[in-house]
C-alpha positions as CSV (number, residue, x, y, z in Angstrom):
1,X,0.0,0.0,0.0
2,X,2.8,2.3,0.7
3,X,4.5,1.6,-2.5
4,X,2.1,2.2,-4.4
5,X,1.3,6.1,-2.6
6,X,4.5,6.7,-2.9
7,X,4.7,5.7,-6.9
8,X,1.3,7.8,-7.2
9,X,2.7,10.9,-5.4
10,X,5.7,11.0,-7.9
11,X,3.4,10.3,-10.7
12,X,1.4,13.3,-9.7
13,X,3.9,15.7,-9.0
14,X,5.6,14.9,-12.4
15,X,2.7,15.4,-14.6
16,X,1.9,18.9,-12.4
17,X,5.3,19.9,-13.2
18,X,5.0,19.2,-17.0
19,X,1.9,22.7,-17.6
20,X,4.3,25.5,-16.3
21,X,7.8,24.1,-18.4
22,X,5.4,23.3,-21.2
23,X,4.8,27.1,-20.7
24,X,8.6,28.1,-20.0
25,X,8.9,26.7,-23.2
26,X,6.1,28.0,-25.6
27,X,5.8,31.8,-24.2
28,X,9.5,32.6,-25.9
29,X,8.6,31.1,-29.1
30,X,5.5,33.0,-29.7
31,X,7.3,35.7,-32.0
32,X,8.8,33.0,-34.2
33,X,5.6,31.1,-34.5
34,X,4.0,34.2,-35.7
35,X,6.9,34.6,-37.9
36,X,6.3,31.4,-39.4
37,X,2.6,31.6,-39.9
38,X,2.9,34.7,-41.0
39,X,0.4,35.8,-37.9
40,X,0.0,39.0,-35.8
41,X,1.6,38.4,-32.4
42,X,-1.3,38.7,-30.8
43,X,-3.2,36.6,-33.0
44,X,-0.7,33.7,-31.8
45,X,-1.5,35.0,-28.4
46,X,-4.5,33.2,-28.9
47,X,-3.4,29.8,-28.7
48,X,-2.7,30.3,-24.8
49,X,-6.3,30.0,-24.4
C-alpha cells in the first residue's frame, strides 16, 4: 500500500510539473511562430487560451 502512494505521489507531482515548463517553453517562441505563420503576435496570443 505504501509503495504504491509513494509511486502515485511522484506520478502526480511529475505530470503537475509538466503545464508550467510546457509554458517556459512556448511563451518565448510565440514571436517566431508568428513569424512562421505569418500571424500577428497577438493573433498567436490566442493559442494560450
Amino acid at each position: 500500500m505504501k509503495h504504491n502512494f509513494l509511486r502515485l505521489a511522484l506520478v502526480l507531482g511529475l505530470l503537475s510539473a509538466i503545464g508550467p515548463f510546457a509554458i517556459d517553453m512556448y511563451l518565448p517562441a510565440l514571436p517566431a511562430i508568428g513569424r512562421a505563420l505569418r500571424a500577428d503576435v497577438h493573433q498567436v496570443q490566442l493559442s494560450l487560451m
